[in-house]
C-alpha positions in Angstrom: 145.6 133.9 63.0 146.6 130.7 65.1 145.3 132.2 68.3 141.9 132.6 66.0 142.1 128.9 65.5 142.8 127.8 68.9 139.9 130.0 69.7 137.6 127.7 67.7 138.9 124.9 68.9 138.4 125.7 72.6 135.0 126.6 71.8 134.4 123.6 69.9 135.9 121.9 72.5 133.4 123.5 75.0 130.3 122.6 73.0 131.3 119.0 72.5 131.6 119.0 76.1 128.3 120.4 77.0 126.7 117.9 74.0 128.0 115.4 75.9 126.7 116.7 79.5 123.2 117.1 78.2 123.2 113.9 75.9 124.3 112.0 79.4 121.6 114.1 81.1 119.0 113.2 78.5 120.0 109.8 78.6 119.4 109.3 82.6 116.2 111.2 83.0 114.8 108.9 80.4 116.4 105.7 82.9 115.0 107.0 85.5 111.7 107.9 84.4 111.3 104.3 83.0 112.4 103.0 86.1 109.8 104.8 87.9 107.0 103.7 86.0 103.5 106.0 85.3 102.9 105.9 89.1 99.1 104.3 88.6 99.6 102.0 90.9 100.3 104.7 93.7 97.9 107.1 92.8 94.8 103.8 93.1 96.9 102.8 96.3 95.8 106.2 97.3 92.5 106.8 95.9 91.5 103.7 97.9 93.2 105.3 101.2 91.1 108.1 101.2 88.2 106.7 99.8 88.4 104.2 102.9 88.6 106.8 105.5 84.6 108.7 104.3 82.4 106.0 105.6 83.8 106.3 109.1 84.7 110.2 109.0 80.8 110.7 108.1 79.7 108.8 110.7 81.9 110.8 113.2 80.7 114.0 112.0 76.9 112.8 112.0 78.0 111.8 115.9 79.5 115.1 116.8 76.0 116.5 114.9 74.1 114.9 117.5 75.9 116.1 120.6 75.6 119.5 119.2 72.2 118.9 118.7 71.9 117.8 122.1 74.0 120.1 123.9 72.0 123.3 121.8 68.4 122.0 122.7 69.8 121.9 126.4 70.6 125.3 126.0 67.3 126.5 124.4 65.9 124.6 126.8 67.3 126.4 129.9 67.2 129.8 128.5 63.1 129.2 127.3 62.5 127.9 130.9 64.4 130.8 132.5 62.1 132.9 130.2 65.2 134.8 127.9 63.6 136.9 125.2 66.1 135.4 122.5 65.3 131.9 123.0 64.6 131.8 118.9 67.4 133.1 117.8 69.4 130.7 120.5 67.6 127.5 118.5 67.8 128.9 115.2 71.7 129.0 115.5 72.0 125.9 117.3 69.7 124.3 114.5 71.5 125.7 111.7 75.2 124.1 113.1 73.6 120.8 113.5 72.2 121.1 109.9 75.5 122.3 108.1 77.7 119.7 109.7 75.5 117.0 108.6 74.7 118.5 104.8 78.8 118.8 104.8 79.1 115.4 105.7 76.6 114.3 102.7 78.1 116.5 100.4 81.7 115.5 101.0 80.8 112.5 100.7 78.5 112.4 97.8 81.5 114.9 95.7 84.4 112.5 96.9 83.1 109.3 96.4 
């Protein structure tokens, strides 16, 4: 009978204990996310970043557009002068790069922003 009741108090013991640990616990992840605040200010700090970097990143992407477009109508141009039989599909492909990196630009953009 009194090792029954030393029993319960050990385990008594051990649950006042681990109140305590997660009471403490509790208590300092409440400090600390009230120190931190709600992190608005970072997340605009950041929107801002990003939103800072489209304006130039288009224009380097309608820039590398044109020097594919330039470098594939120097191409088409060579192989329709050497008289190549595939000179079509040549321009087609060349056409169709210049046209998806300048749509993905404007989209990008236009979704982002």
């Amino acid at each position: 009978m009194k090792k029954t009741i030393e029993n319960l108090k050990n385990k008594f013991a051990i649950a006042k204990c681990r109140l305590m640990v997660a009471l403490i616990a509790g208590i300092l992840g409440i400090v600390k996310a009230s120190a931190a605040g709600n992190g608005l200010s970072g997340i605009n700090e950041a929107t801002s970043m990003v939103t800072s970097y489209f304006d130039p990143g288009t224009k380097l992407v309608y820039a590398i557009g044109a020097v594919v477009g330039l470098i594939g109508g120097i191409k088409v141009y060579s192989k329709w002068s050497s008289g190549d039989p595939d000179t079509s599909k040549t321009a087609a492909s060349w056409f169709g790069a210049c046209i998806f990196l300048i749509v993905a630009a404007t989209i990008l953009r236009s979704f982002f922003l």
